[in-house]
N, C-alpha and C positions, 0 to 999 in steps of 0.2 A: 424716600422709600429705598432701602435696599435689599438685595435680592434678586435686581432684573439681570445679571450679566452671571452668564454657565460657559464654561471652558477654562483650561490651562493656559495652553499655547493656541489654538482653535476655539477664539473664544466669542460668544454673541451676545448684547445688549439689546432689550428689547423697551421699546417705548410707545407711548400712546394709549388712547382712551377710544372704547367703544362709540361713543357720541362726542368724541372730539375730531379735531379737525383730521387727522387722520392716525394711524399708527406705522411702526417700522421697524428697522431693527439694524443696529453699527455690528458688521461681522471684522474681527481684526483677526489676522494671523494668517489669511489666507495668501500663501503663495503665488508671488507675481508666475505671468505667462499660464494661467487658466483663460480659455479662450470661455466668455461671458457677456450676454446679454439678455434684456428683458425678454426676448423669445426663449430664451433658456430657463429661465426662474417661473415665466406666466403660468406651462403648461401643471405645476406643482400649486400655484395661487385657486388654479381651476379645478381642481378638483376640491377644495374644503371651501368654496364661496357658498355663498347663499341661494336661496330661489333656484336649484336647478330642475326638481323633484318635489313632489305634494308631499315629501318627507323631509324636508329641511324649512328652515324661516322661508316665508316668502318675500323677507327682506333684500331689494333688488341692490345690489354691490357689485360692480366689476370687477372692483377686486385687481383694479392695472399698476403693475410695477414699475415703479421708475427708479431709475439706479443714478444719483446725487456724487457718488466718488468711489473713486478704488479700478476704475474701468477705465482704459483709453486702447482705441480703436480696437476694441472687442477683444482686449484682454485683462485681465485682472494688472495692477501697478503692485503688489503687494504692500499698497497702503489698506488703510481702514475701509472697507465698503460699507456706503450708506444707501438702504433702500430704505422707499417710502409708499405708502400706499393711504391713498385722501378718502376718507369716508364721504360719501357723497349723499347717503339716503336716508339720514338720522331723522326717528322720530320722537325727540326725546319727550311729546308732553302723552305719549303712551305710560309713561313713568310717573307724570306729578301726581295723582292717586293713591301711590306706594311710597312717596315720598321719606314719610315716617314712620313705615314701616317696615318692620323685619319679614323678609321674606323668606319660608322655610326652604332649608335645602342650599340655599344662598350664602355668600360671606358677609352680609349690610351688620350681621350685628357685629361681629369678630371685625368688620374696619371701623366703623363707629368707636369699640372698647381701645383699639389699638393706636388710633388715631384722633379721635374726637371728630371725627368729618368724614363724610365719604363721598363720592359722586352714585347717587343713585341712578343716573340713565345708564340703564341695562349693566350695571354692574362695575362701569369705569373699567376700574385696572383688573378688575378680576373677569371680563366677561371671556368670551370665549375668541373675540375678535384677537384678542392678544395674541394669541394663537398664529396671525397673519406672519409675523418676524421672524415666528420660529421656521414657519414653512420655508419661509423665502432663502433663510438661511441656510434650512435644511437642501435646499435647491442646489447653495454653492457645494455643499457637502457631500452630494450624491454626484455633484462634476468631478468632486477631484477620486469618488470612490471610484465611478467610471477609469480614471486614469489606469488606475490601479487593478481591476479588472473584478473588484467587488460590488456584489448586487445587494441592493432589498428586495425583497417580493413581501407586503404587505396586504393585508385581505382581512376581511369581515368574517369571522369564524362563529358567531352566533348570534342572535338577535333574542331578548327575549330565552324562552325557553325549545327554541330551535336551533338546531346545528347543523352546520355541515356534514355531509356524506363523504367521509376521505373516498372513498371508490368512486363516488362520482365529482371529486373536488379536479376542474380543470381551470389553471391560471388564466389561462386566454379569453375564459368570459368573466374575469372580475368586471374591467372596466363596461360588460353589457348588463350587467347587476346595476339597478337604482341605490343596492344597498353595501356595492361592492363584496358581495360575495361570490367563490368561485364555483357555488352549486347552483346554477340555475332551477331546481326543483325545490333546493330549501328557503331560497330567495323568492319565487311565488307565496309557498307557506309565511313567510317570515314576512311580507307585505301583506300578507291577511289580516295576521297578529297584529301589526302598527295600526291599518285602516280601524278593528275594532277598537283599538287604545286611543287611535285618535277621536272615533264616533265619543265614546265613554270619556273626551275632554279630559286622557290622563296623555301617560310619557313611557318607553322603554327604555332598556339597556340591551349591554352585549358584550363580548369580547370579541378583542383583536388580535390574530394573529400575525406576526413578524420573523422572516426567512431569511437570514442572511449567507450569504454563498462566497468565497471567495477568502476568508481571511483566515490572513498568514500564522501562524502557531507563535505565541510568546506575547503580544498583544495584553496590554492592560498590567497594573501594579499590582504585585503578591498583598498587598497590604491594605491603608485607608482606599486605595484608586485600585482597587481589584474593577475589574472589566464589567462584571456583572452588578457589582454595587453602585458602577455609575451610571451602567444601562438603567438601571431599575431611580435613581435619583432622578435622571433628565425624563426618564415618563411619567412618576410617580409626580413632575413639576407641573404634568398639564390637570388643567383643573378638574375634568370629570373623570380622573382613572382614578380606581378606588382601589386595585388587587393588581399584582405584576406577578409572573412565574418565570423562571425559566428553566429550559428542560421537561423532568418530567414532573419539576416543580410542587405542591403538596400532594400530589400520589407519592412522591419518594418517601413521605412519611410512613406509608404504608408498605412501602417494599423490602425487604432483603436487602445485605450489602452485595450476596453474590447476585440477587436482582438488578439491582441500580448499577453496578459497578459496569464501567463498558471497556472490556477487553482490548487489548491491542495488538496489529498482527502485521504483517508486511506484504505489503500489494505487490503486483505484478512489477511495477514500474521500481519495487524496492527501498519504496516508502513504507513511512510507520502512520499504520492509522488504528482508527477504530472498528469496531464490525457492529458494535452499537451507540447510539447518542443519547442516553439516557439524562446525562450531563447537560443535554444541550449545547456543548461546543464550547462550554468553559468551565476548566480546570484548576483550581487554587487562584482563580481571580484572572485564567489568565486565557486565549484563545489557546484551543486544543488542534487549532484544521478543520474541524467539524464545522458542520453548517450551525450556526446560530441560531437559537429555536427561542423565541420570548412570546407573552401571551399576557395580555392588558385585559383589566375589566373595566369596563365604564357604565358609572350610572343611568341610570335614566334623567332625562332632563328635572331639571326641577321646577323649570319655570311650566306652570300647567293648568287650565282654567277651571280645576274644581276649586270651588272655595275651600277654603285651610284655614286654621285659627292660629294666630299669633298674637303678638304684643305689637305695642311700638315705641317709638322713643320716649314717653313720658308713662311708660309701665302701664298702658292701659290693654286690656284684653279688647282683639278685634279681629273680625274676619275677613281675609283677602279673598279677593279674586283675580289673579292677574293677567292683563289685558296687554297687548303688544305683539311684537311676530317672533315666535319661538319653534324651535325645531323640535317635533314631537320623537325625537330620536336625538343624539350627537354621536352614535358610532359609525356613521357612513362617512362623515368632514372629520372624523378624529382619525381614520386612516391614516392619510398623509401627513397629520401631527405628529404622530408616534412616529413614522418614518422618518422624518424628518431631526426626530431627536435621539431617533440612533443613529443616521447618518452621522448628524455634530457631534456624537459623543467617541463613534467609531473615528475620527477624523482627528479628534481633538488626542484621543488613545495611540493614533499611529503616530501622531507627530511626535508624541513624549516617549514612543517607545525607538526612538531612531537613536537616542542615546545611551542606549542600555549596555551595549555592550563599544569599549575600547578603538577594536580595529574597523568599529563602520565610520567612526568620527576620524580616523585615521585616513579609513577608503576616501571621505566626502572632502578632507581638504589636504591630500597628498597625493590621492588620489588621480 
């Protein structure tokens, strides 16, 4: 299979099967002398694990990071880092049932045509545990943005057909949100929603919003690797996002250019900025200054215990029901997904953009 390895120069291979022995992910390009360890990468693993809330699987997973190479005495070698993480709670005969059958909503028939074989416990390579690599990755990726003095701030902006209250949106009770949102009054509502979806044995969605703060102007290639095209490719990668925006994204179809367009003026300090971000913070592919404004939509689970009519592999018409532990939501654990894949892509973007211009490669070995 290929496919599993995203980056340039900051680049991450992901491996492993849902109901296999474990999964992980080789990050190579990362700069020796990043101080790193598994207390470092955990706190990122813990928040997309399972069982934490009556809205996620109740599939029990620790979800413990072990770091295999690239580390010595808690700093990065700028060799290859290998993490790994062991599935330990697998119930694959939740699965033999479904065996032969296509599950709506799911990839079993699209790997079947593609491949002739698939692993059906909980989806193999396509479930959502895969997801574990990117995170862990994403962990190294948010150490070295720290460096650099760049943040994410990532949050749950709607569940369903509820939104957040920008007036009442405060960052500091994401992590008090089961649903990581920062309106505690839409996150009551929007736990109503789930409990009757979940009563009614169906699934939600939602979108996710993503703040980026801190980055430098010039950022990302005018061309195929424009900034925004590979933001939108590394989230467009995780399995349940269906829609990516950025800015003010398909309302700009509906605005004016002197609407959309965002002016530029000189601050106090005698910088050039913007006075609006309609853009979202990127410009011909490229960072503006602006803070970075992107916005994911993800489906609703598909795995869901109303019976559904499908096929199976020998073209007969049949009715599933499927059984096993599934999260009657994925926007709460797909947070730190998405974060996580613009961290790597922000990271993998700064490193290619260090040689843009002459006198910095000049400054770096004459210097």
């Amino acid at each position: 299979m290929s496919g599993s390895v995203y980056g340039t120069i900051f680049s991450i291979t992901t491996w492993g099967e849902s109901h296999g022995n474990g999964v992980g992910v080789v990050v190579d390009g990362c700069p020796a002398g990043l101080p790193l360890n598994e207390d470092i990468i955990q706190p990122y693993l813990n928040r997309r694990k399972p069982g934490q809330t009556k809205y996620s699987t109740p599939r029990k997973e620790e979800d413990k990071v072990n770091i295999l190479s690239g580390v010595f005495e808690g700093k990065t070698t700028g060799t290859p880092i290998s993490l790994v993480v062991f599935n330990e709670n697998q119930k694959s005969g939740d699965y033999s049932k479904i065996s032969t059958a296509y599950r709506p909503g799911h990839a079993d028939y699209c790997f079947d045509q593609k491949y002739g074989f698939r692993d059906y416990r909980g989806g193999g390579r396509s479930s959502g545990r895969e997801t574990i690599g990117r995170v862990a990755a994403g962990a190294i990726a948010n150490a070295i943005l720290n460096e650099l003095g760049i943040k994410i701030q990532t949050y749950t902006k709607s569940i369903g057909p509820i939104t957040i209250n920008p007036d009442k949106t405060d960052f500091n009770l994401i992590s008090k949100s089961p649903l990581y949102m920062p309106d505690l009054e839409a996150s009551e509502k929007a736990e109503e929603y789930l409990l009757q979806q979940m009563q009614d044995h169906n699934s939600a969605g939602g979108i996710i919003e993503c703040v980026v703060s801190g980055m430098p102007v010039g950022i990302g290639e005018p061309v195929f690797d424009k900034l925004d095209a590979s933001l939108a490719k590394a989230v467009m990668s995780i399995g349940a996002v269906k829609g990516f925006e950025i800015g003010e994204g398909f309302k700009a179809s509906t605005m004016t250019g002197a609407e959309n367009n965002d002016p530029f003026t000189i601050d106090d300090k005698n910088a050039i900025r913007k006075t609006s971000n309609h853009a979202g913070g990127i410009l011909g592919g490229m960072s503006d200054g602006s803070n970075i404004l992107l916005r994911v939509a993800i489906k609703p689970t598909p795995s869901i215990f109303k019976t559904q009519q499908t096929v199976n592999e020998t073209k007969e018409k049949v009715e599933i029901k499927i059984q096993g532990r599934h999260d009657p939501i994925i926007v709460p654990r797909a947070v730190v997904v998405v974060e996580s894949m613009v961290a790597i892509t922000l990271v993998d973007q700064l490193f290619m953009g260090m040689t843009s211009q002459l006198n910095r490669i000049k400054d770096f070995y004459k210097g």
